[in-house]
C-alpha positions in Angstrom: -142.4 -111.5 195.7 -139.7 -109.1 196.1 -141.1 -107.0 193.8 -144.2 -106.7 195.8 -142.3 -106.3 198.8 -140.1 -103.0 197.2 -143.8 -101.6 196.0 -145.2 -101.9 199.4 -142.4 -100.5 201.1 -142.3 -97.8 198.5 -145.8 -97.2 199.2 -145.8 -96.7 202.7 -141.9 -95.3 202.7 -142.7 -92.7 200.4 -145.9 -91.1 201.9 -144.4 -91.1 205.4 -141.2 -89.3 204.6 -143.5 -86.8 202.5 -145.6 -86.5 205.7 -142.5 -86.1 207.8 -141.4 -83.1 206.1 -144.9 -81.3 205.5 -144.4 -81.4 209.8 -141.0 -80.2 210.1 -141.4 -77.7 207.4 -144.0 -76.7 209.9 -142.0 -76.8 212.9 -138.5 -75.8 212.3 -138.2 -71.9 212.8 -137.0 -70.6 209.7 -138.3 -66.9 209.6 -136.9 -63.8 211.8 -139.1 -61.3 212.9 -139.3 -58.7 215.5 -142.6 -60.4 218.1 -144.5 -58.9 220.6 -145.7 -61.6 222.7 -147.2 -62.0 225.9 -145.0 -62.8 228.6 -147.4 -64.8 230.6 -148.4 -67.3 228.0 -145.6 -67.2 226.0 -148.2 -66.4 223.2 -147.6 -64.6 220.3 -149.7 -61.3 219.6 -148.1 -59.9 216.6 -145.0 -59.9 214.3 -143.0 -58.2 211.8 -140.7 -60.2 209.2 -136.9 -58.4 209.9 -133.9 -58.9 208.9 -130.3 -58.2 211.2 -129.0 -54.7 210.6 -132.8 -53.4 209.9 -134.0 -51.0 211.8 -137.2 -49.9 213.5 -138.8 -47.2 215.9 -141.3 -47.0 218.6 -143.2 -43.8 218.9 -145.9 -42.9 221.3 -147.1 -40.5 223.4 -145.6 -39.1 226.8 -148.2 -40.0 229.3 -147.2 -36.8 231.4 -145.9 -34.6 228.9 -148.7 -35.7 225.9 -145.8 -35.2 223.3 -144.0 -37.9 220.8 -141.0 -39.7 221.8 -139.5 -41.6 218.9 -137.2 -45.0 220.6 -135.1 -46.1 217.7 -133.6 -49.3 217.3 -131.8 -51.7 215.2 -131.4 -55.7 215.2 -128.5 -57.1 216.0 -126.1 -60.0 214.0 -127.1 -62.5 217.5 -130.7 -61.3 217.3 -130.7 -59.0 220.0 -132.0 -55.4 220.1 -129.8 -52.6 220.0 -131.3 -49.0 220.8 -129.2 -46.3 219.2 -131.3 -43.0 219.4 -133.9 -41.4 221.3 -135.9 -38.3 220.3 -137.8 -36.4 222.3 -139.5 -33.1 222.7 -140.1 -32.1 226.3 -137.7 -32.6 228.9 -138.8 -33.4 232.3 -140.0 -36.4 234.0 -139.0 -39.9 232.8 -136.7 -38.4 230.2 -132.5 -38.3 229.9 -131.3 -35.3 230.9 -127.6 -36.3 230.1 -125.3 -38.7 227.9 -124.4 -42.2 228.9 -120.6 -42.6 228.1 -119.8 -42.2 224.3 -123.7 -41.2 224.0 -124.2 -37.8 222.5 -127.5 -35.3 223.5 -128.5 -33.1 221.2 -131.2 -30.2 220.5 -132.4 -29.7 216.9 -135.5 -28.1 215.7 -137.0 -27.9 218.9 -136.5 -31.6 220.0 -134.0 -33.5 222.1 -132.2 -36.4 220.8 -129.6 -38.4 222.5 -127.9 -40.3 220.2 -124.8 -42.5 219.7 -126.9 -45.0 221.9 -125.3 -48.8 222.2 -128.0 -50.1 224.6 -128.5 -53.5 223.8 -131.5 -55.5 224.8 -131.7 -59.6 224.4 -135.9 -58.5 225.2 -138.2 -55.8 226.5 -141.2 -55.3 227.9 -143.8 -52.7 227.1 -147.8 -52.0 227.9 -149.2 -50.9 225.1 -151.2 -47.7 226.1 -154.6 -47.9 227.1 -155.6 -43.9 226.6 -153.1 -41.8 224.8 -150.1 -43.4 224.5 -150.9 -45.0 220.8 -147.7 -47.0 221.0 -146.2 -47.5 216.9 -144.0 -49.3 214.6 -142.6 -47.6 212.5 -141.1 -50.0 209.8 -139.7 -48.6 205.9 -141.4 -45.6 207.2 -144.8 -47.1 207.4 -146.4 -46.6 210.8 -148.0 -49.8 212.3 -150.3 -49.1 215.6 -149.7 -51.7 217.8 -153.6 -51.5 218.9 -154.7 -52.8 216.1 -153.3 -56.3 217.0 -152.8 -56.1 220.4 -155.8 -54.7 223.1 -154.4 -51.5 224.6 -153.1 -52.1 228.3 -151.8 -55.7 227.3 -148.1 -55.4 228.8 -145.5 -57.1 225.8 -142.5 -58.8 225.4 -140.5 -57.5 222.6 -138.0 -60.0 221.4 -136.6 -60.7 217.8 -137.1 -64.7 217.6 -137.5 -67.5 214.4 -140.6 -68.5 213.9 -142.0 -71.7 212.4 -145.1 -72.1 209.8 -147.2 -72.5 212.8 -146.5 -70.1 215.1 -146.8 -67.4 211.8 -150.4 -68.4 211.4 -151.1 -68.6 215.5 -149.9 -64.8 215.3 -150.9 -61.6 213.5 -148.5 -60.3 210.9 -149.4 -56.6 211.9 -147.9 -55.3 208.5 -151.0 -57.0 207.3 -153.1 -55.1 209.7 -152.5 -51.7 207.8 
């Protein structure tokens, strides 16, 4: 009888605890990446699998000015964002004209850069552009447009989070969507 009892019990003991962590395996956030999600359902768009101390850029398109501007950035040890450059090339409306303390501006080749930047961001938000803007990652120096995950004039939340299994799959990975 006891014998039978330790085979039933290793029966149903066995599957369940195999079960148990297929689920959490699916639900424990394991994976950092930078996210672009949208702030009013909380839903993931699109990702990118990063690392702290990697960096990554944002360029798009001036909407006044129609020229680049290049946002650069960097994670953070506590998962935040840290912006430590900006490059632009026309100087006029919506741009720095001067230095933040222990910031440093800068013309080169035509462009402006500000550099030296420490602004550090737990999140921010951003629309991706709707005519010209063609916002981009820029990632190991590949260039990701964030259109082709995200419909243009969808406003994003740009956050660097773990994610789970499932929240992988319920998002794009847009270095996929090269």
């Amino acid at each position: 009888m006891k014998k039978i009892r330790k085979k039933i019990m290793i029966s149903i003991l066995l599957p369940s605890i195999l079960l148990l962590a297929i689920i959490l395996s699916l639900l424990i956030p394991y994976k950092q990446a930078l996210v672009f999600l949208q702030p009013e359902q909380n839903k993931i768009l699109c990702y990118a699998p990063i690392a702290a101390g990697e960096r990554f850029k944002i360029k798009y398109k001036h909407s006044i000015h129609l020229s680049d501007v290049l946002e650069s950035y960097e994670v953070t040890g506590q998962g935040h964002i840290r912006q430590y450059e900006l490059e632009y090339e026309d100087f006029a409306i919506g741009m720095p004209s001067e230095p933040a303390e222990g910031e440093k501006f800068e013309t080169r080749d035509g462009k402006y850069y500000l550099e030296n930047m420490n602004r550090e961001f737990e999140q921010f938000d951003l629309r991706v552009g709707k005519v010209r803007a063609n916002h981009t990652l820029v990632l190991d120096n590949s260039s990701y447009p964030l259109a082709n995950a995200i419909e243009p004039g969808t406003r994003v939340r740009v956050l660097i989070k773990k994610m789970n299994l499932l929240q992988q799959m319920e998002g794009v990975n847009i270095l996929d969507e090269k």
